[in-house]
PLY file of the C-alpha trace (Angstrom):
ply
format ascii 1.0
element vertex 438
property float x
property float y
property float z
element edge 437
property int vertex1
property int vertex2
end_header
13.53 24.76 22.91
14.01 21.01 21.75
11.75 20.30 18.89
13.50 22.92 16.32
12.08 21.61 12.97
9.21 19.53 11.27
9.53 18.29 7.98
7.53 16.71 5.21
9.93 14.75 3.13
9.21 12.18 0.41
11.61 8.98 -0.05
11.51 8.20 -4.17
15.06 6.64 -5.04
15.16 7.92 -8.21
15.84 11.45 -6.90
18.98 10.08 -5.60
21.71 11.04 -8.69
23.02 7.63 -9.14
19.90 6.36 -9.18
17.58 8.87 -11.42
20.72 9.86 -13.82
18.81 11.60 -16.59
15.39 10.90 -15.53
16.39 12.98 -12.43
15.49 16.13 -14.52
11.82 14.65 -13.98
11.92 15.24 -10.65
14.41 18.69 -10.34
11.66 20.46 -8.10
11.58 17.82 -5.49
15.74 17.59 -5.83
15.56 21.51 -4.98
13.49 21.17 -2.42
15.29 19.02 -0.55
18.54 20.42 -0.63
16.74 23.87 0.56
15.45 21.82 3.53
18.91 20.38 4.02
20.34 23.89 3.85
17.67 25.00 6.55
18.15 21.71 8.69
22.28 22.82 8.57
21.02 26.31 9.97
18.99 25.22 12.57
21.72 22.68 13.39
19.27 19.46 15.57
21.68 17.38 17.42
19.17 14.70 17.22
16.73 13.60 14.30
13.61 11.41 14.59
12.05 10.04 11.22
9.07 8.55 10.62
8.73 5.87 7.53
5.95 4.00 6.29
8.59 1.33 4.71
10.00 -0.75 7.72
8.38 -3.10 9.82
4.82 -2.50 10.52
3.34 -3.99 13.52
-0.10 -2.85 12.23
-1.35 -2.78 16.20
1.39 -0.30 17.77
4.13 2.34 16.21
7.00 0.65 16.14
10.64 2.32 17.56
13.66 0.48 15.94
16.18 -0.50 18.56
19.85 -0.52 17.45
23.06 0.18 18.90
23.91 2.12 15.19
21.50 1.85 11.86
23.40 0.86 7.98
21.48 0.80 5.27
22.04 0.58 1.25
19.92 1.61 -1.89
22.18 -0.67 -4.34
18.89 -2.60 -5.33
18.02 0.74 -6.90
21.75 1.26 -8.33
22.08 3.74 -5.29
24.71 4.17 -2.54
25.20 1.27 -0.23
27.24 1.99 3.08
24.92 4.28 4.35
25.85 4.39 8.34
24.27 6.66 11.59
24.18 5.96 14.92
21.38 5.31 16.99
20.14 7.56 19.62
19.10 4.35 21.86
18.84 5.75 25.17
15.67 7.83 23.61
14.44 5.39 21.74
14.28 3.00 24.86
13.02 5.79 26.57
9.85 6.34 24.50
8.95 2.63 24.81
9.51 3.06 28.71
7.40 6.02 29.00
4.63 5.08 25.98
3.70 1.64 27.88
3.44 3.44 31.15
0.93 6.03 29.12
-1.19 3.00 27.38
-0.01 3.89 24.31
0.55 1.56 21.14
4.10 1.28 21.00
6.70 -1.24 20.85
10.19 -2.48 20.28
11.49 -3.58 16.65
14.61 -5.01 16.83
16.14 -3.77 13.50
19.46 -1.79 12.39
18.47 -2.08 8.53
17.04 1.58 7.35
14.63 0.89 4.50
14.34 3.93 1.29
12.04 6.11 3.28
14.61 6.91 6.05
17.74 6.29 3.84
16.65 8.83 0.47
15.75 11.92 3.07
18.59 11.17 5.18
20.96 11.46 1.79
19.84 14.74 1.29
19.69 15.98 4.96
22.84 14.29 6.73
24.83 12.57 3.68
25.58 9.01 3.39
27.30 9.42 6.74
26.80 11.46 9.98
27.56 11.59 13.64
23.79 12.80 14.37
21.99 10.03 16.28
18.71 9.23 15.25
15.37 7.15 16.25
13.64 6.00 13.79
10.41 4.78 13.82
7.58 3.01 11.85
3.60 4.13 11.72
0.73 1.63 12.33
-2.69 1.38 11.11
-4.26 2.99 14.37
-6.87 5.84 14.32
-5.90 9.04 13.44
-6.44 10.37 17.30
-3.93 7.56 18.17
-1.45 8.54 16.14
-1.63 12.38 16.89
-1.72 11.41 19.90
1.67 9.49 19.97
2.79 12.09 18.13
1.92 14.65 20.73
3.32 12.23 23.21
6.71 12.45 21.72
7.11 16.03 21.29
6.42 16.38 25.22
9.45 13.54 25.77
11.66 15.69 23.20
10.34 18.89 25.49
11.99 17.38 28.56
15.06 16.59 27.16
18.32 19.56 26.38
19.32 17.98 22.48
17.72 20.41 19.90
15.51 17.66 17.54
14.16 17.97 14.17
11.24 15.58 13.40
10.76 13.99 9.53
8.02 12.61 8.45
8.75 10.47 5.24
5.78 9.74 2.96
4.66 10.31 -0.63
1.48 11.39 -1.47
-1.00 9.72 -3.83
0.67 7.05 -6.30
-2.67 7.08 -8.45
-2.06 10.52 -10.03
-1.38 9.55 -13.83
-2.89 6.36 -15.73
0.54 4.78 -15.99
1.25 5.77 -12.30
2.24 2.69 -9.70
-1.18 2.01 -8.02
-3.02 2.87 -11.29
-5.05 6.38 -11.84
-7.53 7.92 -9.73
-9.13 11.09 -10.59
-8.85 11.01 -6.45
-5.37 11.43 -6.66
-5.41 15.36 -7.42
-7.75 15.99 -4.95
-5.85 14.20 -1.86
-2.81 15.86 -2.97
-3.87 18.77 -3.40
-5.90 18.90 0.12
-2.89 18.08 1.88
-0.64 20.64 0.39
-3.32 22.94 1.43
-4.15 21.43 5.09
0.08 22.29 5.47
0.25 25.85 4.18
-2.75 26.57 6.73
-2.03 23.91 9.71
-5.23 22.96 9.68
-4.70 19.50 12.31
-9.19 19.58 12.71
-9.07 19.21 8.29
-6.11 16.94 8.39
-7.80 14.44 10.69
-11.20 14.40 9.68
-10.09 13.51 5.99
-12.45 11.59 4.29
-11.35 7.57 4.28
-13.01 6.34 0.62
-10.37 9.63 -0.18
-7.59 8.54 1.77
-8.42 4.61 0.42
-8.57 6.37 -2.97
-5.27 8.35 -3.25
-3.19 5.29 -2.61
-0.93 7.32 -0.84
1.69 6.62 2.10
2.66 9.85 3.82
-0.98 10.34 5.59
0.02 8.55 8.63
3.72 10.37 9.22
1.75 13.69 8.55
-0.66 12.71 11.48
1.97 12.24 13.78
4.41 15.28 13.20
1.09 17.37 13.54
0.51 15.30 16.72
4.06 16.59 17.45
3.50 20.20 16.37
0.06 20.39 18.53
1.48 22.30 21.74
3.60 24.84 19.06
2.51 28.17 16.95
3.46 26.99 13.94
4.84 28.16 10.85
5.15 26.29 7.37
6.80 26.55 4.24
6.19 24.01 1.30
8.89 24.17 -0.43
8.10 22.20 -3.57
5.36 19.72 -4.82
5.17 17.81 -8.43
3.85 14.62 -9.33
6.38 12.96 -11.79
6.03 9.50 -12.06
2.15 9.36 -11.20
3.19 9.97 -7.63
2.69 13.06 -5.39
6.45 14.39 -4.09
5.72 17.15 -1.63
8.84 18.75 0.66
7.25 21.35 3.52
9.05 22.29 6.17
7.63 23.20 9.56
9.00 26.03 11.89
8.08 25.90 15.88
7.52 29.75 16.72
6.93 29.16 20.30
5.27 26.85 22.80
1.99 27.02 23.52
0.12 26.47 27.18
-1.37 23.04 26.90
-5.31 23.13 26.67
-7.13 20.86 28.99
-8.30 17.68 26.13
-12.11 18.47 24.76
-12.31 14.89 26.67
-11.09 16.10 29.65
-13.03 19.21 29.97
-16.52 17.90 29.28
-15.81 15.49 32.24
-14.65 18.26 34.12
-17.64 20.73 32.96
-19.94 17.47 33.81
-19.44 17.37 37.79
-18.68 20.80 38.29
-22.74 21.20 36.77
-23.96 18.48 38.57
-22.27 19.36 41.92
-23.03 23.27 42.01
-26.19 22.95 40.34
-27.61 19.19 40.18
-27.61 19.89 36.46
-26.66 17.39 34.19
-24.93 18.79 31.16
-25.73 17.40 27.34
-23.20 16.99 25.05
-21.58 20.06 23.04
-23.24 20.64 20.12
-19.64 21.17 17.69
-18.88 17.27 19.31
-14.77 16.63 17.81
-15.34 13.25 16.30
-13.50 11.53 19.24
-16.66 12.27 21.27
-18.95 11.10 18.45
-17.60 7.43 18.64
-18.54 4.85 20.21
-16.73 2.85 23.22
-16.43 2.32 26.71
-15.09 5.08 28.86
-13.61 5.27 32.32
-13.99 9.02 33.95
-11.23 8.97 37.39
-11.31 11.59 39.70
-8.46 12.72 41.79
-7.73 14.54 45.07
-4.50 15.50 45.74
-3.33 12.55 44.03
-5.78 10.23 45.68
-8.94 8.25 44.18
-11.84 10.02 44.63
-14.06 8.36 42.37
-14.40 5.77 39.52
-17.10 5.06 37.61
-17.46 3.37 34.07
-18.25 0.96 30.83
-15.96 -1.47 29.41
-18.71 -1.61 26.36
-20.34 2.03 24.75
-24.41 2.00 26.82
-24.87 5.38 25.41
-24.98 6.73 21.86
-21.80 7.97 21.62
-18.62 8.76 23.59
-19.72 12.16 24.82
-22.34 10.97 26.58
-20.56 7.82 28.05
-17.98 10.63 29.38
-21.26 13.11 30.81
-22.96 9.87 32.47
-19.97 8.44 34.22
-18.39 11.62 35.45
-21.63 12.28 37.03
-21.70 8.88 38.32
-18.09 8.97 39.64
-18.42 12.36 41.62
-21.62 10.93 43.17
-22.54 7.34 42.92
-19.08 5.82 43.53
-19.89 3.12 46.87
-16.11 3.53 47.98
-16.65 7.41 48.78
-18.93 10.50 49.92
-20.27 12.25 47.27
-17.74 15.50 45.85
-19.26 18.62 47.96
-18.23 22.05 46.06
-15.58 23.19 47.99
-13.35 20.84 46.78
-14.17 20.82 42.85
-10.81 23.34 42.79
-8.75 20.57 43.88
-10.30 17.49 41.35
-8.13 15.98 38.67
-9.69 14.37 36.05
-8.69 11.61 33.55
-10.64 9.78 30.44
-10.02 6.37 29.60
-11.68 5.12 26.12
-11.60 1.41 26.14
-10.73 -0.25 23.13
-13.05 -3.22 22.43
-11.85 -6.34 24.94
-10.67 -9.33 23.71
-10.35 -12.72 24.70
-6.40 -14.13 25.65
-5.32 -17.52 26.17
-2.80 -17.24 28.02
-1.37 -14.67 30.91
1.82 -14.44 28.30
-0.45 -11.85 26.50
-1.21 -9.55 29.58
1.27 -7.04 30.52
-0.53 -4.64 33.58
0.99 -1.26 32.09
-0.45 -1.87 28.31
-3.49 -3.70 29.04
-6.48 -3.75 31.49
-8.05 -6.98 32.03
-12.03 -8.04 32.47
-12.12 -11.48 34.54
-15.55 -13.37 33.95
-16.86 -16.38 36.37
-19.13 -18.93 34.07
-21.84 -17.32 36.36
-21.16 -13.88 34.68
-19.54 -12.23 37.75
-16.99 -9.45 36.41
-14.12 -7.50 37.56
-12.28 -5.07 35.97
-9.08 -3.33 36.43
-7.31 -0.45 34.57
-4.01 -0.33 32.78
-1.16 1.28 34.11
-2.16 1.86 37.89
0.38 2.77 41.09
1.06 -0.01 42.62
-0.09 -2.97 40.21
3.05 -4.07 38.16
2.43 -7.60 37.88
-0.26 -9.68 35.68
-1.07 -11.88 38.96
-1.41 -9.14 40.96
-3.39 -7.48 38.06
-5.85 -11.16 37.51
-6.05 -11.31 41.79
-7.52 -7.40 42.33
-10.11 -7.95 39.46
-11.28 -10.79 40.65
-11.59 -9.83 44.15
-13.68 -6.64 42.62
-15.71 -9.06 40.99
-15.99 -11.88 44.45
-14.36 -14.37 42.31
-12.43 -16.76 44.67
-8.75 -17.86 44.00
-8.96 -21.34 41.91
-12.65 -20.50 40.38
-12.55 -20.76 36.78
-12.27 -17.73 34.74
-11.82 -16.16 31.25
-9.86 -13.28 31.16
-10.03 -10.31 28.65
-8.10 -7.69 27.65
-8.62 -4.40 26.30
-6.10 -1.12 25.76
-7.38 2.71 26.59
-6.47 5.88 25.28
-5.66 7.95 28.31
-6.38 11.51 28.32
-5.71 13.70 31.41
0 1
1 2
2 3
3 4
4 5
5 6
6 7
7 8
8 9
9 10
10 11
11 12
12 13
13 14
14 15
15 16
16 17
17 18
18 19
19 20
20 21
21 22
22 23
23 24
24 25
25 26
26 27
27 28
28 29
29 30
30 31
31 32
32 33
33 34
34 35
35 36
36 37
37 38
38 39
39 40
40 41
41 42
42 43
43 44
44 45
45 46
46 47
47 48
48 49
49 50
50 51
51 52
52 53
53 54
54 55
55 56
56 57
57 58
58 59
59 60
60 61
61 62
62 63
63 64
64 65
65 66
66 67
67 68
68 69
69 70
70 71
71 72
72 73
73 74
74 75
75 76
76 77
77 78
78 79
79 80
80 81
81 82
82 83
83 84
84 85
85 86
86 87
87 88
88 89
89 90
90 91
91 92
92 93
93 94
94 95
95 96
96 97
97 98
98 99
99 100
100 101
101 102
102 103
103 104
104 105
105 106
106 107
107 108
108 109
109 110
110 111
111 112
112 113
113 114
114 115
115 116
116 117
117 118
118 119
119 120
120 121
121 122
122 123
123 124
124 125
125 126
126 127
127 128
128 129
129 130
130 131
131 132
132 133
133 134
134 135
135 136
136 137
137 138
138 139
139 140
140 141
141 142
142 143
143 144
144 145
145 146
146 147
147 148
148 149
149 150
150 151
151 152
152 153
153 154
154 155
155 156
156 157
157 158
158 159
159 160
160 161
161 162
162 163
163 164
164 165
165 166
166 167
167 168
168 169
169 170
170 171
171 172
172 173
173 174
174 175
175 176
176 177
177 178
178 179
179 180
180 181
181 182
182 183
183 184
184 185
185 186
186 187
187 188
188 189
189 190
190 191
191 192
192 193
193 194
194 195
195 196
196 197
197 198
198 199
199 200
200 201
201 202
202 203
203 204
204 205
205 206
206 207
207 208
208 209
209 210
210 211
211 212
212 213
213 214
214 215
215 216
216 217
217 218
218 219
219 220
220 221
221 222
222 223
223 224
224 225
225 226
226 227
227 228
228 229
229 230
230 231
231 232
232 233
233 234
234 235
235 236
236 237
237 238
238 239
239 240
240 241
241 242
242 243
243 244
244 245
245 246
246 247
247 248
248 249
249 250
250 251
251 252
252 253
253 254
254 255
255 256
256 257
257 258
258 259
259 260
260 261
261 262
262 263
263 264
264 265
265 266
266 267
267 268
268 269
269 270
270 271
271 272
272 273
273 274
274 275
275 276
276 277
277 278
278 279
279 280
280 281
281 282
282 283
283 284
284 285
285 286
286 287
287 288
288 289
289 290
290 291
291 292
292 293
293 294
294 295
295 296
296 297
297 298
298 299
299 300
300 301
301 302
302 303
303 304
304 305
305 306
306 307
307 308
308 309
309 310
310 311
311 312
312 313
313 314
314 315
315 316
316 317
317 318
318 319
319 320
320 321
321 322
322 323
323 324
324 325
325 326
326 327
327 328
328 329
329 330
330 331
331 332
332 333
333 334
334 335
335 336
336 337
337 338
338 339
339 340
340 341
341 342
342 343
343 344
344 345
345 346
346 347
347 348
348 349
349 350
350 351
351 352
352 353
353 354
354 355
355 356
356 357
357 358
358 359
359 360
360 361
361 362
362 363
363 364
364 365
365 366
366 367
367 368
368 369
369 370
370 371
371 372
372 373
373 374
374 375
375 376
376 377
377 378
378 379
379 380
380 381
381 382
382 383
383 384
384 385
385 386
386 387
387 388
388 389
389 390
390 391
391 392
392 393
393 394
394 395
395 396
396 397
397 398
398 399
399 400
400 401
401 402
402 403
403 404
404 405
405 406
406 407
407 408
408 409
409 410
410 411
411 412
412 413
413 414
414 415
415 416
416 417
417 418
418 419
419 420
420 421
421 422
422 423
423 424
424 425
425 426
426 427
427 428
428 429
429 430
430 431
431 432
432 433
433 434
434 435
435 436
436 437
């Protein structure tokens, strides 16, 4: 077992003792709750620690990984310790970027070795000013909540295939509007997110956690929301069990410390995604039925965007079919439409007969909205599909991430080939990311 612990920590400064001095008292049930977590994290004994903070440098369009060969960091600005020092566990860290680019996923490379509070005031409490634990440290983005579960989930399955035992801390505070002198100002919202997200932890509700309401999240003026997300993400293939160990709102700001025990692994459930493309040609093919969508529709099938449905055979095409724009009403229906099309209208193959629906893979792409790029310096094949356009409106498209495409000109050269564009015509080229679920 890898992933041994989640954890909810928050990251004030003043409950650091040289910091708070008296007005630590404030703030004693967060203090105790911390050094219980510590005292469980000691049991449990990770080898490796990943923390996620909403305080270091946001790339607002991918999560960023900090790459470092060891991380320092000091709270003296807040009258705190200052030679804070851990190394870096780089060969994962690298590894995620490797692996989350091949996936499509947002993530890149911040070239930093300066931990900001919300790594360094949880890391006082749960390794000291100083430890020989490596760990990767990470910082969120302002992606969907399915993106960032689904990085999250996405890291727990790297962590799976690798021997070090890993804890994973998500560092955030809750609302900072709970009090009229708080931070951000009051909010009679404040309560209510807190106190939903306390509850959405005791319970492990992931459905209530990511269907919170926004003008609520907006409200609460919080920054642990998006850490939650992904160490739920990271939890999602684990029976979980969780413990909040203390919450209080000194200082007009939320301070909750849960911790978050993996029972045992789970078997993987085919993606909702997945399975209505799968439930979609198996209909059509047995029974020349075409399904509608499900009626309890998760809310990433009641977007709207362009979806790819690929089907597999032994790990060979069998069928493509899709929009780079949404044509129907929402994402369920792009996903029931195209499968269809893909096991039956695809001009590069014989329809699928029955007997070999057994041996079909399936994968979802859902197309982010394209965009228009200057210059080939802003394509990279394993992150980005591209659209190629003639001035006549002729259009090829190619996927992100495919076997045997690893350069941008190679990329530009089979789109437009799809499309009949000849080498030298004049084109426009867009590019677009997908969320890839298989």
């Amino acid at each position: 077992m890898s992933l041994v612990l989640g954890a909810l920590t928050p990251h004030p400064p003043i409950i650091i003792p040289e910091v708070g001095g008296p007005e630590l008292e404030k703030a004693k049930y967060t203090v105790e709750g911390m050094k219980r977590l510590s005292r469980k994290l000691k049991e449990i004994n990770p080898k490796r620690i990943v923390i996620v903070t909403p305080h270091n440098i946001v790339l607002g369009d991918a999560v960023g990984v900090l790459i470092a060969d060891n991380f320092k960091g000091s709270l003296g600005q807040f009258g705190g310790p200052r030679d804070f020092s851990y190394p870096s566990d780089r060969i994962f860290a690298e590894l995620i970027l490797k692996k989350g680019r091949e996936s499509g996923l947002p993530i890149d490379s911040v070239r930093n070795s300066r931990l900001d509070h919300g790594v360094l005031v949880p890391l006082y409490y749960l390794l000291g000013v100083k430890s020989d634990i490596p760990i990767v440290v990470m910082s969120f983005a302002f992606l969907s909540n399915y993106d960032l579960y689904e990085i999250g989930s996405f890291l727990e399955e790297l962590i799976e295939l690798d021997p070090l035992p890993t804890a994973f801390i998500a560092s955030g505070d809750l609302s900072h509007r709970l009090t009229y002198d708080a931070p951000a100002g009051y909010s009679p919202y404040g309560k209510e997110f807190d106190q939903r997200i306390v509850e959405i932890i005791k319970s492990f509700d992931k459905d209530a956690l990511l269907n919170m309401d926004p003008y609520l999240l907006e409200e609460a003026g919080e920054c642990g929301y998006r850490p939650i997300v992904m160490l739920f993400g990271a939890l999602s293939s684990w029976e979980v069990k969780t413990e909040v160990l203390s919450y209080e709102g000194p200082f007009g700001v939320g301070y909750c410390v849960a911790a978050f025990y993996p029972i045992r692994r789970l078997k993987r459930e085919e993606h909702p995604l997945v399975k209505l493309a799968r439930d979609a040609v198996e209909n059509y093919v047995k029974y020349g039925r075409i399904i509608s969508p499900p009626s309890d529709m998760t809310s990433e099938m009641r977007e709207r965007a362009g979806v790819f449905v690929s089907l597999k055979k032994k790990g060979k095409l069998r069928g493509c079919i899709g929009t780079y724009l949404p044509t129907c009403r929402n994402v369920a229906e792009e996903i029931i439409r195209n499968a269809i099309a893909a096991c039956s209208e695809d001009p590069r193959f014989e329809p699928v007969r029955e007997d070999e629906l057994p041996l079909i893979e399936y994968s979802v792409d859902v197309l982010t909205e394209p965009e228009l790029v200057e210059s080939i310096d802003e394509l990279d094949p394993k992150v980005y599909g591209v659209i190629v356009e003639a001035p006549d409106g002729r259009k090829g498209l190619l996927l992100p991430d495919l076997e045997g495409v690893d350069t941008v000109e190679e990329q530009i050269d089979i789109a437009s080939r799809k499309a009949g564009i000849l080498p030298g015509e004049p084109i426009r080229i867009y590019r677009f990311r997908v969320r890839r679920y298989k």
